[in-house]
PDB file of N, H, CA, C and O in Angstrom:
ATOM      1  N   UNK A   1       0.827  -1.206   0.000  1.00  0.00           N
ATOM      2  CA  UNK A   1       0.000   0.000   0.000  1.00  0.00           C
ATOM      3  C   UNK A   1       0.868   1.266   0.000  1.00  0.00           C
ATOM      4  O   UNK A   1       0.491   2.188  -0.723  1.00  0.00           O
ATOM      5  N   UNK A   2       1.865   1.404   0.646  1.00  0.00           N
ATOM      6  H   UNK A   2       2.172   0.655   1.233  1.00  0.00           H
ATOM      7  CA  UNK A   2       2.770   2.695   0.912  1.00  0.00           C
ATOM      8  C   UNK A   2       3.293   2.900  -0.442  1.00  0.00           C
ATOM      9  O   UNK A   2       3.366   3.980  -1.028  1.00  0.00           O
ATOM     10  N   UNK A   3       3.766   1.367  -1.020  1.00  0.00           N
ATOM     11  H   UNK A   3       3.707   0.490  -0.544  1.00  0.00           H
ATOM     12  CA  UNK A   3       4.400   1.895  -2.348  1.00  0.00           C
ATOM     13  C   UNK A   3       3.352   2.139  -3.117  1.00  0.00           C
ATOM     14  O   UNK A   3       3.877   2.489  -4.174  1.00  0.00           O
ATOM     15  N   UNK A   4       1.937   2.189  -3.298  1.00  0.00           N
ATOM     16  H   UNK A   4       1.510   1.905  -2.439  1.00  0.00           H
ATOM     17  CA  UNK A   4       0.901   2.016  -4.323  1.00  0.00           C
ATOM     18  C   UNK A   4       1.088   3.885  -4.050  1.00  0.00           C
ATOM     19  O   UNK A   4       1.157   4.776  -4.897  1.00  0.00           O
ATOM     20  N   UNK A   5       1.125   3.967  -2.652  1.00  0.00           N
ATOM     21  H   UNK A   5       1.070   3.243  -1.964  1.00  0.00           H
ATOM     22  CA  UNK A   5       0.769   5.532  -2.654  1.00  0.00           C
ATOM     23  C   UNK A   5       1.656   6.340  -2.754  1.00  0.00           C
ATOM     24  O   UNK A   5       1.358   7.534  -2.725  1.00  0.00           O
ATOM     25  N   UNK A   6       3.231   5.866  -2.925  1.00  0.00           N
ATOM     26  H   UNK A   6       3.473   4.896  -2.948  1.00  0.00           H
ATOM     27  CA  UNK A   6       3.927   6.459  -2.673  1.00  0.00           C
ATOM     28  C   UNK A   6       4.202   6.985  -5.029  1.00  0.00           C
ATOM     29  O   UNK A   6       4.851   7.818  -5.662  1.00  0.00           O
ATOM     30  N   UNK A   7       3.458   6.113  -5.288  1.00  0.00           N
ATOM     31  H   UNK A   7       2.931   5.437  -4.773  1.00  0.00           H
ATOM     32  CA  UNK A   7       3.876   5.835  -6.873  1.00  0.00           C
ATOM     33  C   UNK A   7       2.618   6.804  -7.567  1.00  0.00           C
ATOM     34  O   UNK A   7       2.312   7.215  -8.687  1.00  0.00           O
ATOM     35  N   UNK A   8       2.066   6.897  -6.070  1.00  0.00           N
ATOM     36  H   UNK A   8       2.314   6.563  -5.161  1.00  0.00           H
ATOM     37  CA  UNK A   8       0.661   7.761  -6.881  1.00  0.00           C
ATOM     38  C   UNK A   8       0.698   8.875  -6.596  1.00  0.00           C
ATOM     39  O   UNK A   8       0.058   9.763  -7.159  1.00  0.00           O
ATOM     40  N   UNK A   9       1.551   9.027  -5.555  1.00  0.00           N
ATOM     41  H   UNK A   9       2.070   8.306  -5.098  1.00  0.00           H
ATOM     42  CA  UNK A   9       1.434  11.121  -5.638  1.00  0.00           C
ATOM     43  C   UNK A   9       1.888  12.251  -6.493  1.00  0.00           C
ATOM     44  O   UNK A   9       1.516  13.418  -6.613  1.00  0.00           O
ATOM     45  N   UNK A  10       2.914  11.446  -7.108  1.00  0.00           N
ATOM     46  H   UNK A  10       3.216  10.498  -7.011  1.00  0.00           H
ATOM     47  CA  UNK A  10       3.941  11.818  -8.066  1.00  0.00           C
ATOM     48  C   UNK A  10       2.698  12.301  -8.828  1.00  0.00           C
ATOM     49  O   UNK A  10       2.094  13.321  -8.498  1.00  0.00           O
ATOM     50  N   UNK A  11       2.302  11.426  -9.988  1.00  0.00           N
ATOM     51  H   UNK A  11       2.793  10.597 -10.256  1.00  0.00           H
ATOM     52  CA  UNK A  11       1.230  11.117 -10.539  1.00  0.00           C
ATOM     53  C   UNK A  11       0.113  12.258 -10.471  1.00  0.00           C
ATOM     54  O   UNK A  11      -0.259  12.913 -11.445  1.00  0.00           O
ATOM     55  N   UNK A  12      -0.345  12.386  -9.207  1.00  0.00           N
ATOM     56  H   UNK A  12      -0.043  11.854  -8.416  1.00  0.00           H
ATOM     57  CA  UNK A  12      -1.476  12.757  -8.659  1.00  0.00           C
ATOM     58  C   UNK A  12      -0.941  14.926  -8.867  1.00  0.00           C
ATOM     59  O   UNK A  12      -1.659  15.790  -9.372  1.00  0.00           O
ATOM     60  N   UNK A  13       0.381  15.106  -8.304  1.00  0.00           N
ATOM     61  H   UNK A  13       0.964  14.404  -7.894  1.00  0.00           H
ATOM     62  CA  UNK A  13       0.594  16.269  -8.274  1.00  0.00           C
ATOM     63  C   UNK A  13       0.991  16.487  -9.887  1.00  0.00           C
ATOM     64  O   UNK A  13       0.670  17.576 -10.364  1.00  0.00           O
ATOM     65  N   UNK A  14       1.657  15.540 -10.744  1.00  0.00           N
ATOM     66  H   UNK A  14       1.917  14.656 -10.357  1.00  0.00           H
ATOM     67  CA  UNK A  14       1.983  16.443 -11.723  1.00  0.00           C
ATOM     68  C   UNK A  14       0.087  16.474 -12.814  1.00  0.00           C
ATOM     69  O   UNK A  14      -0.064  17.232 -13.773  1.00  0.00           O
ATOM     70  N   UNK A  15      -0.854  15.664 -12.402  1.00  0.00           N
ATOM     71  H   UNK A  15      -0.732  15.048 -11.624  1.00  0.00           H
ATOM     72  CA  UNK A  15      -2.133  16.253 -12.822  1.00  0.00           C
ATOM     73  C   UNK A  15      -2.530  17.016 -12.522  1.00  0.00           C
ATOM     74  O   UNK A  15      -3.407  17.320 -13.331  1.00  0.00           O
ATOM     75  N   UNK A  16      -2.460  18.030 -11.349  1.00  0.00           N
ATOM     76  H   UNK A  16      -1.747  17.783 -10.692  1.00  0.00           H
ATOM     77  CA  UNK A  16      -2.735  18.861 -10.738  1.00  0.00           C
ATOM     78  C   UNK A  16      -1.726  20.194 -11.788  1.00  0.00           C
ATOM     79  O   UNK A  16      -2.169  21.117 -12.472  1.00  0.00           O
ATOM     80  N   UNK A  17      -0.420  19.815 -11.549  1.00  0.00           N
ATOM     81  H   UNK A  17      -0.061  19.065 -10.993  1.00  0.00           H
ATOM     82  CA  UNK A  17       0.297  20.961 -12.145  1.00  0.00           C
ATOM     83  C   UNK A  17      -0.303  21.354 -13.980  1.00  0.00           C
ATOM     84  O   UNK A  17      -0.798  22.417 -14.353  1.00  0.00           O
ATOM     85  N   UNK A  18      -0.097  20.386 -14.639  1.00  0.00           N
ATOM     86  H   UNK A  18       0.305  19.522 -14.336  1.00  0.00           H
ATOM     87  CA  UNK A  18      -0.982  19.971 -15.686  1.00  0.00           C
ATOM     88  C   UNK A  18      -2.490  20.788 -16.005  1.00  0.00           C
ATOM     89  O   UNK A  18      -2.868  21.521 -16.919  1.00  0.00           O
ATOM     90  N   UNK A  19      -3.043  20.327 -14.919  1.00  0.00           N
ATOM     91  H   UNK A  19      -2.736  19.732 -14.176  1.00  0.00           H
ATOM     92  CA  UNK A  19      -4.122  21.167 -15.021  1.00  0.00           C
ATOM     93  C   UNK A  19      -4.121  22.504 -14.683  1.00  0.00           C
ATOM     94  O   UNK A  19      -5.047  23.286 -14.897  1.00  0.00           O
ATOM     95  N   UNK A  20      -3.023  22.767 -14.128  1.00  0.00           N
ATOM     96  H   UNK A  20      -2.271  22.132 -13.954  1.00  0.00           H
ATOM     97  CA  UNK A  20      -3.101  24.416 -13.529  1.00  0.00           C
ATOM     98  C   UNK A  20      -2.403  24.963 -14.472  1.00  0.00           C
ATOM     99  O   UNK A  20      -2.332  26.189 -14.547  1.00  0.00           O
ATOM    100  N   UNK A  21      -1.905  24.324 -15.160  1.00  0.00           N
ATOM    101  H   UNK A  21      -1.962  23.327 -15.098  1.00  0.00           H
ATOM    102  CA  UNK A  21      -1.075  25.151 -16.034  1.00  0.00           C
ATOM    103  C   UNK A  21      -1.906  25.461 -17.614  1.00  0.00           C
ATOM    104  O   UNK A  21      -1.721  26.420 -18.364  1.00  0.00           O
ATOM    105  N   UNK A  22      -2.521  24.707 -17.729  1.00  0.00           N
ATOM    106  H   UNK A  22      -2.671  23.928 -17.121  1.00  0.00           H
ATOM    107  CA  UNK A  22      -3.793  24.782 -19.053  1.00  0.00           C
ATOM    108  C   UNK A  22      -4.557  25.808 -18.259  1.00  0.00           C
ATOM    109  O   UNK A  22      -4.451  26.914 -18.790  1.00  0.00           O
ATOM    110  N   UNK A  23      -5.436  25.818 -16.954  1.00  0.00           N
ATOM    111  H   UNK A  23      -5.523  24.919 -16.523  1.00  0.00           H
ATOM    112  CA  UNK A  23      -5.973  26.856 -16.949  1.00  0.00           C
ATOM    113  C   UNK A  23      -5.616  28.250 -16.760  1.00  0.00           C
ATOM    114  O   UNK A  23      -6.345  29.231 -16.614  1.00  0.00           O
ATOM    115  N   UNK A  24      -4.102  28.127 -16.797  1.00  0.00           N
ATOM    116  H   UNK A  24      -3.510  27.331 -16.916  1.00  0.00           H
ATOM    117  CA  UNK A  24      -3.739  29.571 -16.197  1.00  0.00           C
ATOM    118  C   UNK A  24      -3.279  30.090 -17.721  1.00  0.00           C
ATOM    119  O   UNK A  24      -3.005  31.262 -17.981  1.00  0.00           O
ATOM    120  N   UNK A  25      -3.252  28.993 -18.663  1.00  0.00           N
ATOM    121  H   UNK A  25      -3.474  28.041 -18.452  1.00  0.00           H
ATOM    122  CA  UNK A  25      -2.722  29.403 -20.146  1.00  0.00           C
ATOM    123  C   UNK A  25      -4.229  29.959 -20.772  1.00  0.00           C
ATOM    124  O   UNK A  25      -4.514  31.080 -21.193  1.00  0.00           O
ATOM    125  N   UNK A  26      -4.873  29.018 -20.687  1.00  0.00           N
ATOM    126  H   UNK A  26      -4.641  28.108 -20.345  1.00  0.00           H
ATOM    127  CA  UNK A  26      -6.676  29.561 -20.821  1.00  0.00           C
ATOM    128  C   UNK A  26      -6.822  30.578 -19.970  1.00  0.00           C
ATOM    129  O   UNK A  26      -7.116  31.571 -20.636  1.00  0.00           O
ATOM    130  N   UNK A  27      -6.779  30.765 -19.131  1.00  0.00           N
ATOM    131  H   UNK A  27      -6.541  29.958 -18.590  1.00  0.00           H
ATOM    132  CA  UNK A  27      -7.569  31.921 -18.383  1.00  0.00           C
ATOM    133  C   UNK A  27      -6.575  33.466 -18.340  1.00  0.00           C
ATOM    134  O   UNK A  27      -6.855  34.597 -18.738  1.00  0.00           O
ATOM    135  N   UNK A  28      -5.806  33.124 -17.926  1.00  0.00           N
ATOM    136  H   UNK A  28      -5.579  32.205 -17.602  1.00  0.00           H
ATOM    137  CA  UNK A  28      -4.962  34.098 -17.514  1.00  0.00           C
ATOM    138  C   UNK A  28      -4.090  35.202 -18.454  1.00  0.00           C
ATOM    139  O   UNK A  28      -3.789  36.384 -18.289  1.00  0.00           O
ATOM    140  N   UNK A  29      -3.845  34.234 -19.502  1.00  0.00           N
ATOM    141  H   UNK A  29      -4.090  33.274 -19.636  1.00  0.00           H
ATOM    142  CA  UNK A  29      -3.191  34.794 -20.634  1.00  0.00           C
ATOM    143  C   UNK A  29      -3.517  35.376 -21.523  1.00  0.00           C
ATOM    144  O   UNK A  29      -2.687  35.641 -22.393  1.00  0.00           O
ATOM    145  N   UNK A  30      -5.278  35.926 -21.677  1.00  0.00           N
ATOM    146  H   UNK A  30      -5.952  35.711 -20.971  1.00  0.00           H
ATOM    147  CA  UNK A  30      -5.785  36.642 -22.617  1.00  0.00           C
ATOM    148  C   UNK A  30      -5.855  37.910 -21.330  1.00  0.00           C
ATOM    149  O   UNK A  30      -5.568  39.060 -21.660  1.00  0.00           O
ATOM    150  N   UNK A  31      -6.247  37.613 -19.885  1.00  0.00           N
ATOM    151  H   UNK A  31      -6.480  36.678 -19.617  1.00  0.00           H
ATOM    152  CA  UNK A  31      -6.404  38.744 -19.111  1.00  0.00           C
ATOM    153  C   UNK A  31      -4.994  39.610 -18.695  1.00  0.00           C
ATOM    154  O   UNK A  31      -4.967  40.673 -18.075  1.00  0.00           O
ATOM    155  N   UNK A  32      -3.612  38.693 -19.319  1.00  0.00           N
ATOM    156  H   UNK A  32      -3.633  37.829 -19.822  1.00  0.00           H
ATOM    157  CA  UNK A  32      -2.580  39.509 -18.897  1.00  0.00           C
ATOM    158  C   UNK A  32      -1.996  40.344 -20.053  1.00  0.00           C
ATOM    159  O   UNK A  32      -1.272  41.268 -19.684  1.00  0.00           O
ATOM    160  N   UNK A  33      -2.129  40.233 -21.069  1.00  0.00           N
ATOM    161  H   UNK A  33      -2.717  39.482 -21.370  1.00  0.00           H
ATOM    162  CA  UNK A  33      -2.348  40.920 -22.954  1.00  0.00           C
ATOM    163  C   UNK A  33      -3.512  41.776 -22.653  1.00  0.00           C
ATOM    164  O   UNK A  33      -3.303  42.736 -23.395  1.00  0.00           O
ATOM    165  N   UNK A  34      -4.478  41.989 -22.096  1.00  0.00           N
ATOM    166  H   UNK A  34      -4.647  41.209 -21.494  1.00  0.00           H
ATOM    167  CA  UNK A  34      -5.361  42.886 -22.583  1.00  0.00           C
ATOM    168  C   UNK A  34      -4.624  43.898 -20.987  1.00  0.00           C
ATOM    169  O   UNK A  34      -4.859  45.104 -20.900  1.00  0.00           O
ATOM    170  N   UNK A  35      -3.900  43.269 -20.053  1.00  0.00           N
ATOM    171  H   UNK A  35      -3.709  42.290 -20.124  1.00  0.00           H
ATOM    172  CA  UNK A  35      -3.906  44.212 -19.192  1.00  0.00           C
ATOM    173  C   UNK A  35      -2.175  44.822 -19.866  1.00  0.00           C
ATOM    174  O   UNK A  35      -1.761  45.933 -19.534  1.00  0.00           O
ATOM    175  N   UNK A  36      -1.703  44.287 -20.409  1.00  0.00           N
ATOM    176  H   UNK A  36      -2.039  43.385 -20.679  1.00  0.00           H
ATOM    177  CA  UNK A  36      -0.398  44.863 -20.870  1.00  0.00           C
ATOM    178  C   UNK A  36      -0.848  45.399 -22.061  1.00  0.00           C
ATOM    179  O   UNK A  36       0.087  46.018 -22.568  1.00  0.00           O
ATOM    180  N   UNK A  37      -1.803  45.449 -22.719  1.00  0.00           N
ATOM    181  H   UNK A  37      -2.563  44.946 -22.308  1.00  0.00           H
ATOM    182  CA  UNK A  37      -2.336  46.150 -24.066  1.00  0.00           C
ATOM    183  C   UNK A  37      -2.791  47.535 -23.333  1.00  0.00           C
ATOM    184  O   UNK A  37      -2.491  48.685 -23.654  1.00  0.00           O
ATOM    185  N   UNK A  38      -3.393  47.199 -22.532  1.00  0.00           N
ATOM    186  H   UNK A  38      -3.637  46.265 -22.271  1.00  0.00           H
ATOM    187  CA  UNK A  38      -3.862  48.857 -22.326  1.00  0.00           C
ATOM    188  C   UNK A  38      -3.331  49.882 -20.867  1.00  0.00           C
ATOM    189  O   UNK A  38      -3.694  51.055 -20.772  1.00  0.00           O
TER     190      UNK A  38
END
């Protein structure tokens, strides 16, 4: 079990990073161009 979990956090955080990083490319990156545009 320790190794099941120890093999899954890895895993578990780079989906997390993954996902934060698509939404911060989606979200963030049209609101930081329109704030450096104007």
């Amino acid at each position: 079990m320790a190794k099941y979990c120890s093999k899954l956090k890895p895993t578990l955080k780079n989906l997390i990073v993954s996902t934060y990083k698509k939404v911060y490319k989606e979200k963030l990156s049209p609101v930081l161009l329109s704030f450096y545009l104007y």
